[in-house]
VEXDREN-2710 file (C-alpha; in Angstrom, 1 decimal):
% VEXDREN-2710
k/r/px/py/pz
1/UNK/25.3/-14.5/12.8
2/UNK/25.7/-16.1/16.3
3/UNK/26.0/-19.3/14.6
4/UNK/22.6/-19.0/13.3
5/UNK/21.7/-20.6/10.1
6/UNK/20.0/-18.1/7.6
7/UNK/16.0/-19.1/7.4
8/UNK/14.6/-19.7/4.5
9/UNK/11.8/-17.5/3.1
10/UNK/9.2/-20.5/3.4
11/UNK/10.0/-21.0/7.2
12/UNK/9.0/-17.4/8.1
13/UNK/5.7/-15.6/8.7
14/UNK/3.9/-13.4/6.6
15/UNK/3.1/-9.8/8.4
16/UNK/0.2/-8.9/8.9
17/UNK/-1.2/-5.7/7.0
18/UNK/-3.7/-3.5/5.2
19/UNK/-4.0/-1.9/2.0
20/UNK/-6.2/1.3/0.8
21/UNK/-7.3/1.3/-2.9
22/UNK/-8.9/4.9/-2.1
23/UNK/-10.7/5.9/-5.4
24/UNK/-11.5/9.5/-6.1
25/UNK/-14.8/10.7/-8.1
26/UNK/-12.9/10.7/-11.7
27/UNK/-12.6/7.4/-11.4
28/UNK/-8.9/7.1/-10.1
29/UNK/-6.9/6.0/-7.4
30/UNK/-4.3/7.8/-5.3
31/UNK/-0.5/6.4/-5.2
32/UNK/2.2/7.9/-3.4
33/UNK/5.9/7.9/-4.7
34/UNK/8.0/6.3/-1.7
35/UNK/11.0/8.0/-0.8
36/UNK/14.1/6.2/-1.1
37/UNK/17.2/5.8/1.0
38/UNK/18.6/8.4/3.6
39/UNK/14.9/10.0/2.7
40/UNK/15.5/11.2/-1.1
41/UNK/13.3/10.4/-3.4
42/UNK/13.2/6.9/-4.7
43/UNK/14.0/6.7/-8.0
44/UNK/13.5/2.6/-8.8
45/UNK/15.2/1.3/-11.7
46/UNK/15.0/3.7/-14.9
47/UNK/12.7/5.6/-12.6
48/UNK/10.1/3.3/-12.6
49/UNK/8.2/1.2/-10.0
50/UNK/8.7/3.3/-7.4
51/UNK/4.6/4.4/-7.3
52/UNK/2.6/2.4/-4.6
53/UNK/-0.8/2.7/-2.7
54/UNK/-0.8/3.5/1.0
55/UNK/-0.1/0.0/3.3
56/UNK/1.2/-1.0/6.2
57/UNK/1.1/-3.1/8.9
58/UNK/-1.8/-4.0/11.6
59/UNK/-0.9/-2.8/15.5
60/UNK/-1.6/-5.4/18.1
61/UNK/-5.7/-5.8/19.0
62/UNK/-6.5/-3.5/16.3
63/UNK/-9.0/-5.1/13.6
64/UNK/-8.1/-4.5/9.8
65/UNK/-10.9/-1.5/9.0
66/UNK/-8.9/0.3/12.0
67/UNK/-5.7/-0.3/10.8
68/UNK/-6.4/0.8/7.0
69/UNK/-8.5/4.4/8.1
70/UNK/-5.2/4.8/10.6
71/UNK/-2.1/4.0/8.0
72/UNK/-4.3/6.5/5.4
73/UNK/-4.4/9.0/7.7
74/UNK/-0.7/8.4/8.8
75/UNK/0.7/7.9/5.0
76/UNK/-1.5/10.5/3.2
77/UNK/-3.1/12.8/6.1
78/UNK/-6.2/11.6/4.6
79/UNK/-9.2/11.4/6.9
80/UNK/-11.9/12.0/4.6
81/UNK/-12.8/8.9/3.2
82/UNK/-15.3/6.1/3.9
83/UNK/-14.8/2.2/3.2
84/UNK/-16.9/0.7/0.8
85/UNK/-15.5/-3.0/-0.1
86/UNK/-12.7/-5.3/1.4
87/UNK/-10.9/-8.5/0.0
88/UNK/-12.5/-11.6/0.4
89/UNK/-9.4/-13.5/1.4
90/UNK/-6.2/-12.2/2.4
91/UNK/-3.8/-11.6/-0.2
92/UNK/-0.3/-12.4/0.3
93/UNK/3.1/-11.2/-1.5
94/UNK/6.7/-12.3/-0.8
95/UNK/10.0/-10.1/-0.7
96/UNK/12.8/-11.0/-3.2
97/UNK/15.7/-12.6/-1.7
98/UNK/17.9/-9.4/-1.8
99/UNK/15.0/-7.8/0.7
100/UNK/14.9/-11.1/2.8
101/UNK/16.3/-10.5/6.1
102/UNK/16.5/-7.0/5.6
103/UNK/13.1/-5.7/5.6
104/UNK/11.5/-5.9/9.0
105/UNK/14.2/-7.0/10.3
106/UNK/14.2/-10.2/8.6
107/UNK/11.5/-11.1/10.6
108/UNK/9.1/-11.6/7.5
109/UNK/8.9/-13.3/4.4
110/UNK/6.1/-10.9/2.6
111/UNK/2.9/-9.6/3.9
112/UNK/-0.3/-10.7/4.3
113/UNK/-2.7/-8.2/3.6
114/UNK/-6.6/-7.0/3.8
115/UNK/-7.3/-4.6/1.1
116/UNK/-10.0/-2.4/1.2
117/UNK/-12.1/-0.2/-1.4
118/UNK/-12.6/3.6/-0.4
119/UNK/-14.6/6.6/-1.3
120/UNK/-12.4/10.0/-1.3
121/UNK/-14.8/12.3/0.3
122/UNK/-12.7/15.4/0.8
123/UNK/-10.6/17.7/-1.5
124/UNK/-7.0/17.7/-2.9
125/UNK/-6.2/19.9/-0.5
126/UNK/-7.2/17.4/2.3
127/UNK/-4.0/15.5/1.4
128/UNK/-0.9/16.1/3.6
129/UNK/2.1/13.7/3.2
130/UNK/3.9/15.1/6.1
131/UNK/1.1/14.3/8.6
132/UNK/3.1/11.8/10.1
133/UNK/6.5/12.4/11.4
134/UNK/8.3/9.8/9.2
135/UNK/6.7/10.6/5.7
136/UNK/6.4/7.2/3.6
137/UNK/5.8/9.2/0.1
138/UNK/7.4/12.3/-1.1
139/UNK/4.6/13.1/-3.8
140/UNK/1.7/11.9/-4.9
141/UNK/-1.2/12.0/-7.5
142/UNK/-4.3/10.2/-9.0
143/UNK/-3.9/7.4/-11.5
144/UNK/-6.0/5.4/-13.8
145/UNK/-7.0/1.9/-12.5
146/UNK/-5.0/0.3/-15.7
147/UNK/-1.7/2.1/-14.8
148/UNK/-1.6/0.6/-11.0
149/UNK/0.7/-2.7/-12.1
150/UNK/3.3/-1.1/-14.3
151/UNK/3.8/1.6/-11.3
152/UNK/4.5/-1.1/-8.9
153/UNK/7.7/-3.4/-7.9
154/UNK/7.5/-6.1/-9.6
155/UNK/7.7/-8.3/-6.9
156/UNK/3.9/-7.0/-5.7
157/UNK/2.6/-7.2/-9.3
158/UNK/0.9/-10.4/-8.5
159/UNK/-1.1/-8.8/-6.0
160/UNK/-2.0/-5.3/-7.7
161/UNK/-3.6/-7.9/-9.9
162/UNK/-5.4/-9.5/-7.4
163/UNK/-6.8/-5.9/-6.2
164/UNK/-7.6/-4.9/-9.4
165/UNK/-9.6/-7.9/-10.6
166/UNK/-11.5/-7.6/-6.8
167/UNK/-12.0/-3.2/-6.7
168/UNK/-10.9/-2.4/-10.4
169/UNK/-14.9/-2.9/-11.6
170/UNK/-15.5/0.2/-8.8
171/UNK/-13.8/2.7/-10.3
172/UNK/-16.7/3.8/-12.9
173/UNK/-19.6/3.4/-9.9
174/UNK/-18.0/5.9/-8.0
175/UNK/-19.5/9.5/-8.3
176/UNK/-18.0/12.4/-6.3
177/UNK/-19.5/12.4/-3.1
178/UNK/-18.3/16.1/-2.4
END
């Protein structure tokens, strides 16, 4: 390690991100299932926790309401939808230490992430997971608001809570817009 010493989790930086909670009019919200290594499907332990919703990170000069309407698009080939809330504050999550130095090039203790509420305004068929030429999910569907944390790593269960007590109230005062 070029006679480096390893950093500690606490003296990196979070990266900056965004988060869609994208809601559809029977009061659920999309997660994708992430592929896995080599681009098989990720199976998780026992074939669990391997369900997320669409994320990722903020490019350089591009404000947060871009950057979650971009990585939608990019994750889910969804461009039919329309924000309606965001997070007060920015919610944070930290990798476990077996992830530490490998994801993002150990560059990053966690993320830092602006959620946002959204309003599905097109149809099923509106959904393309291989509009982007590095797919991040291999299938999808809709799930109940009260499903989201057992779906997730557990690592990011902490903040699914977080959405949920912020969005999860939206869910029933959504009506199919289409």
């Amino acid at each position: 390690m070029n006679g480096e010493k390893p950093k500690k989790a606490a003296d990196l930086p979070f990266r900056p991100g965004v988060g869609a909670m994208l809601f559809n009019g029977e009061e659920e919200v999309f997660v994708g299932r992430r592929f896995g290594p080599r681009g098989s499907p990720h199976r998780g332990p026992r074939g669990a926790y391997v369900w997320q919703m669409p994320q990722g990170g903020i490019d350089r000069k591009e404000a947060p309401e871009q950057a979650v309407l971009r990585e939608l698009a990019e994750e889910t080939g969804i461009e039919k939808a329309e924000i309606i809330a965001e997070t007060k504050d920015w919610l944070t999550y930290d990798l476990p230490e077996n992830l530490l130095g490998v994801s993002w090039g150990g560059r990053f203790r966690g993320q830092k992430q602006k959620w946002f509420a959204l309003r599905f305004t097109g149809e099923d068929a509106d959904i393309n997971l291989d509009f982007h030429d590095k797919p991040e999910f291999c299938e999808w569907r809709w799930a109940r608001v009260e499903e989201l944390q057992d779906l997730i790593v557990p690592f990011k269960r902490r903040l699914y809570k977080d959405i949920i007590e912020e969005f999860g109230g939206l869910a029933d005062k959504i009506t199919d817009s289409t």
